[in-house]
C-alpha positions in Angstrom: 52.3 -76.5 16.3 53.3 -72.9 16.6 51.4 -70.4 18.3 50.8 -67.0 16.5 52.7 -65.3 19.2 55.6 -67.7 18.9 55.4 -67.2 15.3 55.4 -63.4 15.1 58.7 -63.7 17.5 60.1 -66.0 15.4 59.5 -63.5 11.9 60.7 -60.4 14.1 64.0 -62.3 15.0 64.5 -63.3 11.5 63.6 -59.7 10.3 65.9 -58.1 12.6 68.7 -60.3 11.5 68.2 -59.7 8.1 67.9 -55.7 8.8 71.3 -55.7 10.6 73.5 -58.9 10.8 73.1 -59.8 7.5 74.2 -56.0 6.1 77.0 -56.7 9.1 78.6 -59.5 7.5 78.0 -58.5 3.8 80.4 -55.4 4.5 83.1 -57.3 6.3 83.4 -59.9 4.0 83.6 -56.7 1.4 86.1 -54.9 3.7 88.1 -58.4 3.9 88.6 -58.7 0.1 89.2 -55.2 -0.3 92.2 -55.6 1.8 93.3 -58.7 0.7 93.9 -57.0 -2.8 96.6 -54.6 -1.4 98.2 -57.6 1.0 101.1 -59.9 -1.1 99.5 -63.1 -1.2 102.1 -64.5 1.3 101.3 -62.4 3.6 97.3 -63.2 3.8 97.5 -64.8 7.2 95.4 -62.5 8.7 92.3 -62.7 6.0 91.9 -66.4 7.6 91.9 -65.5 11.3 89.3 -62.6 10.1 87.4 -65.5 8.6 87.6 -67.9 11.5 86.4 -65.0 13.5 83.3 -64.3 11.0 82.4 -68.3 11.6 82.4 -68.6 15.2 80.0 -65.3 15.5 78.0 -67.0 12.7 78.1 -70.1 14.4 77.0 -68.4 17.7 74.1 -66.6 16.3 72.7 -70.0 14.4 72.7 -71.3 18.3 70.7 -68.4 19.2 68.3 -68.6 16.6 68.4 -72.5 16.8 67.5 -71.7 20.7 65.1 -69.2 20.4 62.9 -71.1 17.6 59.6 -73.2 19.1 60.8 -75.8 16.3 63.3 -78.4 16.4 65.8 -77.4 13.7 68.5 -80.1 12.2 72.1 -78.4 12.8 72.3 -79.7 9.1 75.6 -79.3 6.7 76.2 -75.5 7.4 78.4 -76.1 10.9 81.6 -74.7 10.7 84.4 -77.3 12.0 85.0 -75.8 14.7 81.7 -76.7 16.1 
């Protein structure tokens, strides 16, 4: 069972990622296809190392959340493959 402190901490992380990672990742994914539509398509190699990039910090801030959450949480089907 979760404590009412653990559970404010836990709604405060969430809020705070949804007030600034979230907005974060929106824009670079925007940014990314932005780009990508004045790159030839041959050329897009760097749209996937931008991606890749995007995953692993994605990745790294589901094992902080995963870490800083009182409840067990099942990795699930949303682990990148590099993981």
């Amino acid at each position: 069972m979760i404590s009412s402190d653990q559970q404010a901490r836990l709604e405060e992380a969430f809020e705070k990622i949804e007030e600034t990672i979230l907005p974060c990742i929106a824009m670079m994914l925007e940014t990314l296809l932005e780009a990508s539509d004045c790159v030839p398509e041959n050329e897009r190699r760097f749209l996937a190392a931008e991606l890749k990039t995007l995953a692993a910090q994605l990745e790294e801030l589901t094992r902080a959340v995963e870490t800083s959450s009182p409840l067990h949480l099942d990795p699930g089907t949303y682990r990148t493959a590099a993981a």
